[in-house]
DRENLUMSE-737130 format. One record per residue: x negated, y negated, z negated of N, C-alpha, C, O in turn; residue number from 1; residue in one letter. Coordinates in steps of 0.05 Angstrom, whole numbers. Atoms other than C-alpha are relative to their C-alpha. Layout:
residues N
[[X, Y, Z], [X, Y, Z], [X, Y, Z], [X, Y, Z], NUM, A];
...
***
This chain:
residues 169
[[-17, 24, 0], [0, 0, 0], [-17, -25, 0], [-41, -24, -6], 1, X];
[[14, 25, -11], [-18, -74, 18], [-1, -7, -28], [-24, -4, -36], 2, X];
[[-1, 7, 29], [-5, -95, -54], [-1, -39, 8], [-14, -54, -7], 3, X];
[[3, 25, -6], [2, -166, -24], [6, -24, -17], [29, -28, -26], 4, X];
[[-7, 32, 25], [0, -233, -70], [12, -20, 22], [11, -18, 47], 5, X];
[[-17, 20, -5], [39, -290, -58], [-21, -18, 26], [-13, -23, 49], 6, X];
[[15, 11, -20], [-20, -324, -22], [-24, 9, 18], [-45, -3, 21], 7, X];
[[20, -13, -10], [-55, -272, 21], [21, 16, 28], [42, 28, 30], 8, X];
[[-5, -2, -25], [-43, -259, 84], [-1, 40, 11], [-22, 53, 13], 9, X];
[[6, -37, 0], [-29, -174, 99], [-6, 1, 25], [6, -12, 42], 10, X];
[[5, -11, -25], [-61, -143, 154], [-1, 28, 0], [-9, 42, -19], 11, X];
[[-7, -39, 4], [-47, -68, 171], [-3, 12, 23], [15, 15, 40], 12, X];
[[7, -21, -28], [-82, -27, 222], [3, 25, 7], [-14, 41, -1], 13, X];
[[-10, -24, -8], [-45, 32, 254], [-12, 16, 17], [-15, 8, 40], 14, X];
[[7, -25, -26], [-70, 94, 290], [13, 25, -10], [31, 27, -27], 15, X];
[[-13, -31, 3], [-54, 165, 290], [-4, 11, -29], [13, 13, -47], 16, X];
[[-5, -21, 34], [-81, 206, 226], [-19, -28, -18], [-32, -23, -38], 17, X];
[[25, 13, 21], [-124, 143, 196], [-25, 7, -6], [-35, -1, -27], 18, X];
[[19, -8, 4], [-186, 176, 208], [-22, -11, 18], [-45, -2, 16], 19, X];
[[17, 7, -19], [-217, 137, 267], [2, -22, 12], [-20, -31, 17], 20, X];
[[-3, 29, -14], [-197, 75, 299], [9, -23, -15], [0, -47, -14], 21, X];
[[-10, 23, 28], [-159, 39, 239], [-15, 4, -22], [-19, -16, -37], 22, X];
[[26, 5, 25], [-210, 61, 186], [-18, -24, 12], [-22, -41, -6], 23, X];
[[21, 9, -7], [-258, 23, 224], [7, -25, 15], [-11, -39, 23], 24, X];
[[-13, 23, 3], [-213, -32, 240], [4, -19, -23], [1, -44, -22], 25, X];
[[0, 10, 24], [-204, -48, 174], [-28, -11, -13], [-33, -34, -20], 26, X];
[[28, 3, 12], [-277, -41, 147], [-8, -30, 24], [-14, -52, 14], 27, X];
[[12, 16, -14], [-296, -84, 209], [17, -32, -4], [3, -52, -10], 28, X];
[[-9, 31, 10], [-242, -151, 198], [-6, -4, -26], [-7, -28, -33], 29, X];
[[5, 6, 34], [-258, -137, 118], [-27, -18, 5], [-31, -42, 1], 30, X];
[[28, 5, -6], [-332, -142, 140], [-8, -28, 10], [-26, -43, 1], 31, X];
[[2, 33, -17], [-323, -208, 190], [23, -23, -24], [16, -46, -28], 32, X];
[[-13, 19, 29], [-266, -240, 127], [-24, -3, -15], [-31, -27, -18], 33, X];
[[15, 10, 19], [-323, -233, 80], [-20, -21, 0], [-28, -37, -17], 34, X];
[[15, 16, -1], [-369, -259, 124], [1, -32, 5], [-17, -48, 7], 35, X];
[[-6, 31, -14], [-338, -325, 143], [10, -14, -29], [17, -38, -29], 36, X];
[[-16, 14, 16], [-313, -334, 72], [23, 1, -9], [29, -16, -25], 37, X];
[[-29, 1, -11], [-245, -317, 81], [21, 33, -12], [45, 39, -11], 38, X];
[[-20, -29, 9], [-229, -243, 52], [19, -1, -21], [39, 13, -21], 39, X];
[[-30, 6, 19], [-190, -271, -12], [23, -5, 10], [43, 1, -4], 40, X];
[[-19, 13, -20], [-145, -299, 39], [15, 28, 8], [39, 28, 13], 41, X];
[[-11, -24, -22], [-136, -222, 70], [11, 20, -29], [1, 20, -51], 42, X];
[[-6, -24, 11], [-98, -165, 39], [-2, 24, 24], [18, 32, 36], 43, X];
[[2, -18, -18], [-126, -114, 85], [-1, 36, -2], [-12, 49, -20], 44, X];
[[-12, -21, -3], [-103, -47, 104], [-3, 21, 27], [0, 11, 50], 45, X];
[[-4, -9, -24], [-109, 16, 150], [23, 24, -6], [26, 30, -30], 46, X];
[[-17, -21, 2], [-55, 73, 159], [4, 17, 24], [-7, 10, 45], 47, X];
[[-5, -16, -29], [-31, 132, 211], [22, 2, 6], [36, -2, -13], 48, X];
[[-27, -8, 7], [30, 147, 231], [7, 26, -1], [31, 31, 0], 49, X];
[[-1, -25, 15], [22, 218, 212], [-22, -3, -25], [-40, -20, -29], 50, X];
[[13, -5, 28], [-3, 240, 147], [-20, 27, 0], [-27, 38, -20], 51, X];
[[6, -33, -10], [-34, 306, 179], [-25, -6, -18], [-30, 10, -36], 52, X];
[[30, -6, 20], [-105, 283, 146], [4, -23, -29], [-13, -38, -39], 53, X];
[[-3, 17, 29], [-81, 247, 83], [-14, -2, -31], [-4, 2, -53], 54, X];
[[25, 0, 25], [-145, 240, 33], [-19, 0, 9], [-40, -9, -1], 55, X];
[[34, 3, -7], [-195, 250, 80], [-10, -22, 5], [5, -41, 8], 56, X];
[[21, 27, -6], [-250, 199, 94], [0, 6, 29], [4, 27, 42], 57, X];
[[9, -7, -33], [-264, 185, 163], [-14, 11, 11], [-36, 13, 0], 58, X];
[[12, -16, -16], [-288, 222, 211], [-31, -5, 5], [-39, -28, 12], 59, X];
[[32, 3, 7], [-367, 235, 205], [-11, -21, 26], [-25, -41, 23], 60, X];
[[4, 21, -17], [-371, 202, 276], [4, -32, -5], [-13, -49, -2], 61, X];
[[-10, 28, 10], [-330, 137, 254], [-19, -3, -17], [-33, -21, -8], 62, X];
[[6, 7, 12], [-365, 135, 200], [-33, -13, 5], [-46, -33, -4], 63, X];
[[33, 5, -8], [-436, 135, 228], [-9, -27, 26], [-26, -44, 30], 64, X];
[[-11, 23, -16], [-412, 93, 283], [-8, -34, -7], [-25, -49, 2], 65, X];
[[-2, 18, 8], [-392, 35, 240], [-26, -2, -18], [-36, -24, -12], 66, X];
[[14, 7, 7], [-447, 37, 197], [-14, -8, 10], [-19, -31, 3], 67, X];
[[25, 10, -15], [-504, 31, 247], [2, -28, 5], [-16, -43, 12], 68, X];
[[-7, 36, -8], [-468, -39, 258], [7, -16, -27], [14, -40, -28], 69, X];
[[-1, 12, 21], [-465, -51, 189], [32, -8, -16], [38, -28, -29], 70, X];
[[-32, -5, 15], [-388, -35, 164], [-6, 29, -10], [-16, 49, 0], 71, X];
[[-4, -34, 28], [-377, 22, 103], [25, -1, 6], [38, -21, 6], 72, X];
[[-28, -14, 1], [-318, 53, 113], [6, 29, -7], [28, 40, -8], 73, X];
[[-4, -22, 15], [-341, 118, 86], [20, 14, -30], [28, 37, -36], 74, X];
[[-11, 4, 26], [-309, 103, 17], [39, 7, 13], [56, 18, -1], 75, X];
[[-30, 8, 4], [-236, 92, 53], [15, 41, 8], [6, 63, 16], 76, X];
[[-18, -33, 3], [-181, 154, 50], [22, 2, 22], [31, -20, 29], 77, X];
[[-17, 6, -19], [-129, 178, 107], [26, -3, -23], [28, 4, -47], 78, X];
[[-27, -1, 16], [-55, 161, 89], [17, -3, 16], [8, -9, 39], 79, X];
[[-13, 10, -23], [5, 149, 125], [13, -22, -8], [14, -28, -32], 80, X];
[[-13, 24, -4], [43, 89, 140], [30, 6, -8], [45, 24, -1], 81, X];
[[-28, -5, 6], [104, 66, 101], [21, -14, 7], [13, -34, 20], 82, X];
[[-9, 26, -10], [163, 28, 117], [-11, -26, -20], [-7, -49, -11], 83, X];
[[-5, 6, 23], [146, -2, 48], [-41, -23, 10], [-48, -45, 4], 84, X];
[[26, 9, -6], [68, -16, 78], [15, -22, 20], [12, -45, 13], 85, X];
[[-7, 24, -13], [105, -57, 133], [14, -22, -4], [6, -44, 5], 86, X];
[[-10, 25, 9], [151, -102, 108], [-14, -14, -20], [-3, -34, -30], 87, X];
[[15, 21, 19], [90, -128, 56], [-20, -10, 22], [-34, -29, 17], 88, X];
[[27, 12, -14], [43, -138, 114], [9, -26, 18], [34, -30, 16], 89, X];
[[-8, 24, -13], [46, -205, 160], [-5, 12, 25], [10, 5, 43], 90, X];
[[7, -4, -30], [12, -169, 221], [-10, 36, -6], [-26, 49, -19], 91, X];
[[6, -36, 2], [18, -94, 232], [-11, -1, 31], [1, -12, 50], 92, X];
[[6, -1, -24], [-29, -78, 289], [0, 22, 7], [-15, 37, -6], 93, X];
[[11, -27, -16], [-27, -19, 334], [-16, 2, 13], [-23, -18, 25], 94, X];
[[27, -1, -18], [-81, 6, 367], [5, 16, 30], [-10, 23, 47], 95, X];
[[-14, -18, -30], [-36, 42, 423], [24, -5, 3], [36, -11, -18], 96, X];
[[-20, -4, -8], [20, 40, 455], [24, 19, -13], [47, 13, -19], 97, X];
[[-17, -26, 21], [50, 105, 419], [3, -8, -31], [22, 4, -42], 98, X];
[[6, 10, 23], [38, 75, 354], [20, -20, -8], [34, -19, -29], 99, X];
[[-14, 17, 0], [73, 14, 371], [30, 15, 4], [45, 1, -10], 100, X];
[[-16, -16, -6], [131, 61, 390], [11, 9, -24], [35, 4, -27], 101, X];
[[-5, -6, 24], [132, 90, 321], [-8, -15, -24], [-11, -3, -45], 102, X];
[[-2, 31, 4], [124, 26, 293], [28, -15, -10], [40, -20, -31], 103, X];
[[-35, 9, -10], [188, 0, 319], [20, 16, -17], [35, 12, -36], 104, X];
[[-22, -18, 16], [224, 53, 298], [5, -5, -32], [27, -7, -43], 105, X];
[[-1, -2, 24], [201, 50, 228], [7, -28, -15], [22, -26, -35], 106, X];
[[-7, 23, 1], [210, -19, 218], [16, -17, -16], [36, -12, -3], 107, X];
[[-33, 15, 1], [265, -65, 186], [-7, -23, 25], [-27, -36, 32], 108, X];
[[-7, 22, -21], [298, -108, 241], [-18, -29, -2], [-28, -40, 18], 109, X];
[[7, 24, 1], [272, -175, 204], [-35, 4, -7], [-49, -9, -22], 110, X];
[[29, -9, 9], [200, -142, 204], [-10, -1, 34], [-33, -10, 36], 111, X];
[[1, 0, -24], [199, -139, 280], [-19, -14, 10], [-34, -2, 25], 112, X];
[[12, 27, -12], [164, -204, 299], [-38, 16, -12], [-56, 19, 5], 113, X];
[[19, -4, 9], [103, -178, 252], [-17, 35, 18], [-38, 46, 11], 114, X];
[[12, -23, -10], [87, -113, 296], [-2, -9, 28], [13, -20, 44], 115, X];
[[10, 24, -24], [33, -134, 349], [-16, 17, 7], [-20, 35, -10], 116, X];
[[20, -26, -7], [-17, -91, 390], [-25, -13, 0], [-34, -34, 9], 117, X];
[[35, 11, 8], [-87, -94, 369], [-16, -23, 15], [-28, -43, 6], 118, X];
[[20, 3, -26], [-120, -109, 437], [5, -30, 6], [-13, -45, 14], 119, X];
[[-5, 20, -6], [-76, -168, 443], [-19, -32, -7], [-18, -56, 1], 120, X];
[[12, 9, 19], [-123, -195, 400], [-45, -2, 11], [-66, -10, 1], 121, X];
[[36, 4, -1], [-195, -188, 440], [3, -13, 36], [22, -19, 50], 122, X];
[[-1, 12, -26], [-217, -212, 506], [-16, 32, 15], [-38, 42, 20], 123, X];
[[15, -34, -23], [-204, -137, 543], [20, -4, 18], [37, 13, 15], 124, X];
[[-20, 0, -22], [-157, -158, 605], [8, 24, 7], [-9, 41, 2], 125, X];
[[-12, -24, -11], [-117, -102, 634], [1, 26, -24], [14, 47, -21], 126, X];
[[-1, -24, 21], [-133, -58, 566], [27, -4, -17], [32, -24, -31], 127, X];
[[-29, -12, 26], [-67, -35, 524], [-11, 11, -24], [-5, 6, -47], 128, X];
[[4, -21, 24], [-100, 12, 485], [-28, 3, -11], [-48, -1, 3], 129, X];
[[31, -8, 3], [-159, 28, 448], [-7, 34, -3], [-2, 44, -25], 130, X];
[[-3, -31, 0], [-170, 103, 459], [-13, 14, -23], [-35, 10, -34], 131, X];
[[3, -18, 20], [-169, 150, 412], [-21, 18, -2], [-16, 39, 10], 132, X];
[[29, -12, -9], [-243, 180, 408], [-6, 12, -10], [-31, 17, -9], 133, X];
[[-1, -20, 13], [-224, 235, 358], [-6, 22, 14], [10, 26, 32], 134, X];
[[15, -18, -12], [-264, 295, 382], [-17, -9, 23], [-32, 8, 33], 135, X];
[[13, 7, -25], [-294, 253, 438], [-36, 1, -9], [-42, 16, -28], 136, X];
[[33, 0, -8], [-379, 242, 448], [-1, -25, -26], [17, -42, -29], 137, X];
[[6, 23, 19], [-407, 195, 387], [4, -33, 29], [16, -53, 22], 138, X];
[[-1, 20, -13], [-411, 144, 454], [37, -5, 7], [47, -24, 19], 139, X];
[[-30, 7, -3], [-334, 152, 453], [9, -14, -29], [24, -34, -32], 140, X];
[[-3, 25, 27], [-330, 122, 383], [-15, -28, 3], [-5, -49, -5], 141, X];
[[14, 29, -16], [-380, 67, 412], [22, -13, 4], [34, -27, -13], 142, X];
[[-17, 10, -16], [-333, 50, 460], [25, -8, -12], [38, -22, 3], 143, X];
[[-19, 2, 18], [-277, 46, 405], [-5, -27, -9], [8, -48, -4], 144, X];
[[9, 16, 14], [-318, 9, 363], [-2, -26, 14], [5, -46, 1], 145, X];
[[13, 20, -14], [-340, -41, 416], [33, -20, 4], [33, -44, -2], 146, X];
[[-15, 14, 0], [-263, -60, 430], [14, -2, -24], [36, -12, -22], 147, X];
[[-14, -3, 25], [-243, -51, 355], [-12, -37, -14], [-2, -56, -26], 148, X];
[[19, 33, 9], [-303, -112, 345], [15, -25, 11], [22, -45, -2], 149, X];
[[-13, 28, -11], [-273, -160, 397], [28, -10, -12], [37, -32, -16], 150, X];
[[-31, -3, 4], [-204, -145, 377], [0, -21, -26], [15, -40, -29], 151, X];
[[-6, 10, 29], [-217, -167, 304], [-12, -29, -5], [-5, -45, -23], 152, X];
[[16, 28, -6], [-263, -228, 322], [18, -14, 6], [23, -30, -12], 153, X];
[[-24, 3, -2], [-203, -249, 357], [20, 0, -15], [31, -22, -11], 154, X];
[[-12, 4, 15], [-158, -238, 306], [2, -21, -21], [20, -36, -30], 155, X];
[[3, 18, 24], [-193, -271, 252], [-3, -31, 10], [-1, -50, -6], 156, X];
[[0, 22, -4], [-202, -329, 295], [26, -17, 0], [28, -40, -7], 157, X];
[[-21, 13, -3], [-130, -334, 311], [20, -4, -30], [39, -18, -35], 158, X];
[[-18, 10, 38], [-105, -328, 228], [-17, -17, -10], [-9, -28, -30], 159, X];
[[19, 24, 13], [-168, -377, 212], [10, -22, -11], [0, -29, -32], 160, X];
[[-14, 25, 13], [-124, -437, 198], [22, 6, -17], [28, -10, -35], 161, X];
[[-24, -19, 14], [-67, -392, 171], [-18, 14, -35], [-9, 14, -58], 162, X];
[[22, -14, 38], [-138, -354, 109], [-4, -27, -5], [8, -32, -26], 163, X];
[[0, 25, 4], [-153, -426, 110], [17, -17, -18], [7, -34, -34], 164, X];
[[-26, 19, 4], [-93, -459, 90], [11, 19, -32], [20, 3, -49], 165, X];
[[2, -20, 12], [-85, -395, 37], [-20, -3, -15], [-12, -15, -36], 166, X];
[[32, 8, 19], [-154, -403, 2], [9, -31, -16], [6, -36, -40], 167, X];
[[-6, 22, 15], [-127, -479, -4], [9, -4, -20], [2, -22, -36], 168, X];
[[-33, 3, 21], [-61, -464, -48], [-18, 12, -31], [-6, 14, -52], 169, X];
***
């Protein structure tokens, strides 16, 4: 759960079991919030929309991945996504299309506006999705990682005046 305060802004990154693309979503905007100043501002969050690996740590690839770039995300656990996780967050991001799908569904109606797709969020033209690189080549978690980075650079630039304004109060 987001556990969100009155003046912090929820962010909640969706993929499939929470073991690969949203672990390392999370560690990576925690990582760029801290660095800019700005993580009291964040209540940040990753989830799946299955629970199939619910406790495990991420995947030894993710994990080794993100470190070599300097994000820990070894510490975080899989879980699944609640409706209870979405209506506290401000921006639920999917990292796919399918996601967003089950998303929607789960939803309340006046929660709608807050479910947004990751990618929207980096400068990857023509990309929807960030692929799922569970069992793929360590250079397939690269390639994750690489649009997971822009994505969140992007992000944090576009809530910057929103952690900003939050840090103020």
């Amino acid at each position: 759960m987001l556990g969100c305060e009155a003046m912090t802004i929820g962010v909640l990154f969706v993929c499939t079991a929470n073991i690969c693309r949203s672990p390392m979503a999370e560690g990576v905007f925690r990582t760029l919030a801290r660095r800019a100043g700005l993580e009291q501002a964040f209540a940040i969050a990753s989830a799946g929309t299955t629970g199939i690996h619910a406790g495990e740590a991420p995947t030894p690839a993710a994990v080794e991945a993100a470190a070599r770039r300097g994000y820990d995300i070894a510490s975080q656990r899989s879980r699944a996504v609640t409706k209870e996780d979405i209506a506290a967050a401000d921006y639920v991001l999917a990292m796919d299309r399918s996601h967003m799908a089950d998303l929607r569904w789960m939803a309340p109606r006046d929660k709608a506006a807050s479910l947004q797709m990751f990618t929207k969020f980096g400068p990857m033209p023509g990309i929807l999705d960030v692929q799922d690189p569970y069992g793929g080549t360590q250079q397939d978690y690269e390639r994750a990682l690489d649009l997971i980075e822009a994505g969140c650079k992007g992000l944090l630039s576009a809530l910057m005046p929103e952690a900003k304004a939050a840090i103020a109060q």
